[in-house]
C-alpha positions in Angstrom: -36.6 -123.9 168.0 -33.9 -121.0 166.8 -34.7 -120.4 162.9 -33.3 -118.3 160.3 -34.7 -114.7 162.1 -32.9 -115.3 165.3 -30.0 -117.6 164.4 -28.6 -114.7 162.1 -29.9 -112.0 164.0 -27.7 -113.2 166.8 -25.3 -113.4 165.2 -25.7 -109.9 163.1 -25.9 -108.9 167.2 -22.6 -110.1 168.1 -20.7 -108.8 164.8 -22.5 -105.5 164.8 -24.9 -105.9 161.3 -27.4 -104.2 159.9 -30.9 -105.5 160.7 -32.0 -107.0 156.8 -29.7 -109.0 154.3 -29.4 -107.7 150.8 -30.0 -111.0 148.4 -29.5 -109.5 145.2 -26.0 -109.9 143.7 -25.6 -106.3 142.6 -26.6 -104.6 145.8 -24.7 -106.6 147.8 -21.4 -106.9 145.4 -21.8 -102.5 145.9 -22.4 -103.1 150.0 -19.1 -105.3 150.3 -16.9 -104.2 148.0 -14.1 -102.4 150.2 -10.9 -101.5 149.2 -8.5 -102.2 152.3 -5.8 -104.5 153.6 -5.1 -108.2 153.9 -5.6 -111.0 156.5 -3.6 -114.1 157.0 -6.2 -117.0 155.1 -6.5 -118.3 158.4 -7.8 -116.1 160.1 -10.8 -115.7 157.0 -11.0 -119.7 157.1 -12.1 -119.6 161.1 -14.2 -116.7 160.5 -15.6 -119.4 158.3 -15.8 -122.3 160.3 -17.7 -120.0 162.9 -20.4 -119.2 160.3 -20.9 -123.0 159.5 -18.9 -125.4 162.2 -17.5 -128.1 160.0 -18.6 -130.8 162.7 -22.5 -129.9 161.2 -21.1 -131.3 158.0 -22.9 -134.5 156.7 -20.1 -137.2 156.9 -19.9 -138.3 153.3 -19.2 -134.5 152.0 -16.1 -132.3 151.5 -15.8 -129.7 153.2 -13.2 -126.6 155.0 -10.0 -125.8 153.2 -9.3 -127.8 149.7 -6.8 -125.9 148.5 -4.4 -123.8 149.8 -1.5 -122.0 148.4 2.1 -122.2 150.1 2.6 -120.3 153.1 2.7 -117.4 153.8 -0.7 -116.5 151.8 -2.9 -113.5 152.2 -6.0 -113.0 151.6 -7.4 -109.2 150.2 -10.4 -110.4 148.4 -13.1 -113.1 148.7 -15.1 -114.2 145.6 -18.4 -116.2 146.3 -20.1 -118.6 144.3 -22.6 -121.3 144.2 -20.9 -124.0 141.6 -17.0 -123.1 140.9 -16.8 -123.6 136.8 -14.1 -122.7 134.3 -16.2 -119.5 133.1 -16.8 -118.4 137.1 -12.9 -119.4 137.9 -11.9 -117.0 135.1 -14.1 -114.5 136.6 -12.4 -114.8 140.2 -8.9 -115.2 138.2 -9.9 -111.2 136.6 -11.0 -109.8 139.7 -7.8 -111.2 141.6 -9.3 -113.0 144.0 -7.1 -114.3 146.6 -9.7 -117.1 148.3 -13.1 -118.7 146.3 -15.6 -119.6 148.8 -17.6 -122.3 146.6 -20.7 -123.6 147.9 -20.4 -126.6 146.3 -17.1 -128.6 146.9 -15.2 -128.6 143.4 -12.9 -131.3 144.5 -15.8 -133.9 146.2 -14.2 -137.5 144.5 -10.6 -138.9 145.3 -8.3 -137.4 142.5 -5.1 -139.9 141.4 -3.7 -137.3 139.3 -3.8 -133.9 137.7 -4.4 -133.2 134.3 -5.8 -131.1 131.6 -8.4 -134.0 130.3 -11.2 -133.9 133.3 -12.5 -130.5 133.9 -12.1 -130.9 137.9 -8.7 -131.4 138.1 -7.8 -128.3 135.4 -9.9 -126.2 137.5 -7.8 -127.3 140.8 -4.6 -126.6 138.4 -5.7 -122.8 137.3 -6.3 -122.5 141.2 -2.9 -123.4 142.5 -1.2 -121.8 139.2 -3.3 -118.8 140.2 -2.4 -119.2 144.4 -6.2 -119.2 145.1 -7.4 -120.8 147.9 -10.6 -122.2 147.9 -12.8 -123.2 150.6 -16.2 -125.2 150.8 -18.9 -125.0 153.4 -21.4 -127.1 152.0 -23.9 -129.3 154.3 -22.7 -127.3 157.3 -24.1 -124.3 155.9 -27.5 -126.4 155.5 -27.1 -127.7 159.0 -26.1 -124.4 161.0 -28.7 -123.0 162.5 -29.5 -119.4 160.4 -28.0 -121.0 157.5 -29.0 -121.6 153.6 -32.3 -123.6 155.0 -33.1 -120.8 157.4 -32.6 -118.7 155.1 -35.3 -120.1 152.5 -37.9 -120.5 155.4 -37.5 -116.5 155.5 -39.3 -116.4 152.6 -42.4 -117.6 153.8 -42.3 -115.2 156.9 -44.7 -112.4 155.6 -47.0 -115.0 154.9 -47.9 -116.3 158.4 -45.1 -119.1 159.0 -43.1 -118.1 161.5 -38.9 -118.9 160.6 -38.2 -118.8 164.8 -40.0 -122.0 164.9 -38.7 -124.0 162.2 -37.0 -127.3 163.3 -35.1 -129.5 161.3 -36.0 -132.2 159.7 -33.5 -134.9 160.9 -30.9 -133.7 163.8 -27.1 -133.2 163.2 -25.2 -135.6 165.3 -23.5 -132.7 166.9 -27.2 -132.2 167.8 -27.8 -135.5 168.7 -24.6 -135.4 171.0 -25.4 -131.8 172.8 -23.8 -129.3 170.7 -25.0 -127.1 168.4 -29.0 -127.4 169.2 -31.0 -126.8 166.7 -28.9 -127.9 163.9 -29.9 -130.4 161.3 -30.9 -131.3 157.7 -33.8 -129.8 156.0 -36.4 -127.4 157.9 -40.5 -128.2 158.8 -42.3 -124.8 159.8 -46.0 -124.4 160.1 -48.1 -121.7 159.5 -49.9 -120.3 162.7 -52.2 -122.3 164.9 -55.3 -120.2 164.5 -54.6 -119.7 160.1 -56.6 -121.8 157.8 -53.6 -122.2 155.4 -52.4 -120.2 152.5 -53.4 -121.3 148.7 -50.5 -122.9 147.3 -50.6 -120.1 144.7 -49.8 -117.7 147.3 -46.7 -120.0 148.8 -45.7 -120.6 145.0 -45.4 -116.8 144.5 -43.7 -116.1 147.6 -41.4 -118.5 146.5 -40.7 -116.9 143.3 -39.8 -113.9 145.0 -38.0 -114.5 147.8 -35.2 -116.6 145.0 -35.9 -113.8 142.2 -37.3 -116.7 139.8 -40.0 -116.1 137.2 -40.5 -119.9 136.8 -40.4 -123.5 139.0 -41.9 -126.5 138.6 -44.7 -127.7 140.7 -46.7 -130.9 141.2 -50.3 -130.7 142.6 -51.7 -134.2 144.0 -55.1 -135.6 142.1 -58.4 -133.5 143.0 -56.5 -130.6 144.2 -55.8 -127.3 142.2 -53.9 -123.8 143.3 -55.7 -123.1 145.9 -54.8 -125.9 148.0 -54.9 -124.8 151.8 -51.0 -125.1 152.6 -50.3 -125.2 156.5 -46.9 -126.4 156.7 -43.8 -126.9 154.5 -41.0 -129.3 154.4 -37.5 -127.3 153.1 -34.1 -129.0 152.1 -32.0 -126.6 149.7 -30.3 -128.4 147.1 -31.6 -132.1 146.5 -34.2 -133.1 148.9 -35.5 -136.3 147.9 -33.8 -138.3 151.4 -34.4 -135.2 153.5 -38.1 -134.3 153.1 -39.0 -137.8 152.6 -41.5 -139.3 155.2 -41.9 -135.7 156.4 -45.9 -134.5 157.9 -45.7 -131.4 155.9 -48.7 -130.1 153.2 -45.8 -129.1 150.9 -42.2 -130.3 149.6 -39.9 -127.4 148.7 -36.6 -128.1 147.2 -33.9 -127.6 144.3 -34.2 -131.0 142.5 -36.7 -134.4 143.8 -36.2 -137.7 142.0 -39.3 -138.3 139.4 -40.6 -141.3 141.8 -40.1 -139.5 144.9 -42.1 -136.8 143.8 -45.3 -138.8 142.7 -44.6 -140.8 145.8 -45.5 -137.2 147.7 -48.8 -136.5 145.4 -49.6 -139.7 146.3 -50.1 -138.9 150.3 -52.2 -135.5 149.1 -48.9 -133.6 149.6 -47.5 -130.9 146.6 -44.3 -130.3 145.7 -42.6 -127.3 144.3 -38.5 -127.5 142.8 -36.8 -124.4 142.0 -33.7 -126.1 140.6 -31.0 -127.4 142.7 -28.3 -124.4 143.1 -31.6 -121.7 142.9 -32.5 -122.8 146.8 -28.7 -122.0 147.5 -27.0 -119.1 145.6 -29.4 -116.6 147.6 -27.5 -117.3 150.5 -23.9 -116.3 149.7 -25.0 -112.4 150.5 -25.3 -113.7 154.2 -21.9 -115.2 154.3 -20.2 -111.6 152.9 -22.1 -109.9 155.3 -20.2 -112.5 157.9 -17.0 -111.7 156.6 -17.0 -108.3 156.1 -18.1 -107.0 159.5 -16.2 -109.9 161.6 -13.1 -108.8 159.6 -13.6 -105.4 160.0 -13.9 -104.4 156.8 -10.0 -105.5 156.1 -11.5 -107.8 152.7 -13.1 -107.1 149.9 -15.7 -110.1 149.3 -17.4 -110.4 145.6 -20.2 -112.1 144.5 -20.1 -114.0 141.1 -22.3 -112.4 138.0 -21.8 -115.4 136.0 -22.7 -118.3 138.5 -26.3 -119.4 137.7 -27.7 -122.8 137.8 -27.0 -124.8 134.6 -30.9 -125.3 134.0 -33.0 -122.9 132.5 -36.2 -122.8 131.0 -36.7 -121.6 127.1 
């Protein structure tokens, strides 16, 4: 099965990439930053839709183009962020951005009007006041195959589980129907035939690491400790309770599990580590400036929030 290393490698391949992604916001804000001309939206919003087909898209979500400005609009520079808030909008609004690529879909319910009383629909407001577009790619980016689950299996690839073999968890229908093999919710990898396992200490740090955390939360089932022999690992970015349940895997990564769920997996002898649901995603929005950069030769400047951080933290 195609996993993280050679889904984006192909397509690094294709657009002509460098070999490693930068994860860190600073480097990468200092890699893409480019001062240069500007491209109709779109042609930015297809570049898009190649990265993460919106057919991958889980069919309850919201996802593509939600807002665009009047015609004819141009698009100079890209701002990236997990979670589109007032304090991150503001940010995009001073570096006069022309498109927000959100994560996370800021207009997900049915809106009947537009006012300054919910904080959704003032942030829609400040966007069209503003002409910002702002785009969503969402549970394709989960689906696509080298996307934001991939990505997290990547992690774990110094460590003797091998991303090239990951497969997902449940098929997309475009999967189920022919297209776009591989694709799919959540990720299972295993560690090599011959390996013993890893402690889950060792999979913990990695973990840690590969998201730049110093903290997450984990739940070890009764009569095991940290060094727990780990052979496989069951991924879903975000909130994984519906993906990695039921799953044959020694270990449950994800942002957020629901409090049953998770004793529910301690009860079958399997741990469970949560980062916090936007820390298993944010990583990935250096991938998608790469994307845009090189497959729009360089004619954008893409940004990556500062201030966009998950709204949990630990005191």
């Amino acid at each position: 099965m195609i996993g993280w290393a050679s889904g984006l490698a192909k397509l690094r391949s294709k657009w002509g990439l460098p070999s490693t992604v930068t994860t860190t916001t600073k480097a990468v804000s200092h890699c893409l930053r480019r001062y240069s001309t500007m491209v109709d939206l779109q042609a930015v919003t297809a570049v898009l839709q190649q990265c993460a087909p919106l057919e991958l898209a889980e069919s309850w979500d919201n996802v593509g183009l939600l807002v665009e400005p009047s015609a004819p609009h141009s698009v100079q520079r890209v701002f990236l962020c997990n979670d589109l808030t007032e304090p991150v909008l503001e940010e995009a609004i001073d570096k006069r951005a022309n498109l927000i690529v959100a994560y996370h879909p800021p207009i997900f319910q049915a809106m009947k009007r537009l006012t300054q009383s919910d904080v959704k629909q003032r942030i829609v407001v400040r966007c069209i006041e503003n002409r910002i577009a702002v785009y969503s790619p969402h549970t394709a980016s989960d689906s696509v195959v080298g996307g934001v689950n991939d990505w997290l299996v990547s992690g774990l690839s110094r460590y003797g589980f091998d991303p090239s073999f990951a497969e997902p968890l449940h098929d997309s229908a475009a999967a189920g129907a022919g297209a776009h093999p591989g694709t799919g919710a959540g990720r299972l990898v295993r560690c090599d035939a011959n390996s013993p396992g890893l402690p889950l200490s060792t999979l913990v740090q990695a973990i840690k690491e590969h998201l730049n955390l110093r903290h997450v939360r984990v739940a070890i089932p009764v009569g095991f400790d940290n060094t727990m022999p780990i052979r496989s690992v069951a991924v879903c970015a975000g909130s994984g309770s519906s993906v990695v349940r039921g799953a044959q895997a020694d270990l449950y990564w994800s942002g957020e599990m629901g409090h049953h769920d998770v004793l529910a997996a301690t009860a079958e002898n399997r741990a469970v580590v949560l980062c916090e649901h936007s820390n298993t995603e944010r990583g990935y929005l250096a991938a998608i400036g790469e994307l845009l950069t090189k497959q729009l030769q360089n004619h954008i400047e893409v940004l990556i929030s500062a201030v966009d951080r998950d709204p949990l933290q630990i005191h």
